[in-house]
C-alpha positions in Angstrom: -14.4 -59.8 -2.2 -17.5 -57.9 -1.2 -20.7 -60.1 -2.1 -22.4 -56.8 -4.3 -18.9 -57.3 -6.1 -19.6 -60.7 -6.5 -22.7 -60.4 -7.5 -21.9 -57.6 -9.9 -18.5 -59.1 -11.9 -21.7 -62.6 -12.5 -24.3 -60.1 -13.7 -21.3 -58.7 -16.1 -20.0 -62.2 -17.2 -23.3 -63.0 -17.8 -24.1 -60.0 -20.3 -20.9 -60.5 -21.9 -22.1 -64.0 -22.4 -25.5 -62.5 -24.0 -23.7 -60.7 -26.0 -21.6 -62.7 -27.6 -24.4 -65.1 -28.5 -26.2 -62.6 -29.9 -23.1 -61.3 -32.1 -22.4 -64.9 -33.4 -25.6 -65.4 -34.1 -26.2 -62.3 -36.3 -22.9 -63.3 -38.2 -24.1 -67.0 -39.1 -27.3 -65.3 -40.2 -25.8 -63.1 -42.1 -23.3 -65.8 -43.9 -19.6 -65.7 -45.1 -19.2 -63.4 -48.2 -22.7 -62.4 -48.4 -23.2 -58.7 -48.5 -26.2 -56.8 -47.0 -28.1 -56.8 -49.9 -27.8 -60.8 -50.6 -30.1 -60.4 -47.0 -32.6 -58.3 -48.4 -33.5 -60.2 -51.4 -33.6 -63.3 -49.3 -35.9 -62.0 -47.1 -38.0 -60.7 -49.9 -38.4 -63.9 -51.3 -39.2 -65.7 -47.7 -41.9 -62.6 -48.3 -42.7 -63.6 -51.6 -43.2 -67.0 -50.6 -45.8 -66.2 -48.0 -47.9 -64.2 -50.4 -48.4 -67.3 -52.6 -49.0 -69.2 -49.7 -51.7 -66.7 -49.2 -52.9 -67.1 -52.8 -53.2 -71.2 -52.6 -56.7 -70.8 -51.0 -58.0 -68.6 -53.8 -59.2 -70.2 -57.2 -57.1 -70.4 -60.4 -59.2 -67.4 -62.2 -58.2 -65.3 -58.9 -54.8 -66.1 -58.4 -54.0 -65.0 -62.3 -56.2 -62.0 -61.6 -58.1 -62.1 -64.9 -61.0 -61.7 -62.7 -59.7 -58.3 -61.1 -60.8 -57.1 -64.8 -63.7 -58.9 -65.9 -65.3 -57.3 -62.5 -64.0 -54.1 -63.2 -66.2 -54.5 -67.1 -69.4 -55.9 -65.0 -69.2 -53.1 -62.6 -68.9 -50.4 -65.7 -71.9 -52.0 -67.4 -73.8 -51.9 -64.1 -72.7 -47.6 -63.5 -73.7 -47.3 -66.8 -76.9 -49.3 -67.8 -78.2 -50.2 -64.5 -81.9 -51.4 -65.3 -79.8 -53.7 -68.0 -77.8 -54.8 -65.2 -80.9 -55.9 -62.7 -82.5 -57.8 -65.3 -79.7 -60.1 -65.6 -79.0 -59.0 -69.5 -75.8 -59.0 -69.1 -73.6 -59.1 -72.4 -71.1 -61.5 -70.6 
């Protein structure tokens, strides 16, 4: 046998041998009897996870976002009354 040959059927046994990892390894991600969309929602929750993760640095009143609309009522006031506003009048 020619050595290209040679060289060529390893370079083949060695993709086949890629390949196959890769296909056995998408199947025991994927698990026995678990559809597509079992996937999904895992990964949404890994997703999930990672958001509170995020949220872990912030204080209590931000992570429930209460504070979302008490800013929202400052900054109203302030659009609305804004020499109230500078001298620190505020009704809250």
């Amino acid at each position: 046998m020619s050595v290209k040959r040679r060289r060529e059927k390893e370079r083949n046994r060695e993709r086949k041998r890629v390949r196959e990892k890769k296909r056995k390894r998408k199947k025991r991600e994927k698990g026995r009897g678990k559809g597509k969309g079992q996937k999904k929602r895992k990964k949404e929750r890994v997703k999930g996870r990672e958001k509170e993760k995020e949220k872990e640095g912030k204080s209590k009143r931000k992570r429930r976002g209460k504070w979302k609309e008490k800013e929202k009522e400052k900054h109203k006031f302030q659009t609305r009354f804004p020499t109230l506003a500078c001298s620190n009048k505020l009704p809250f």
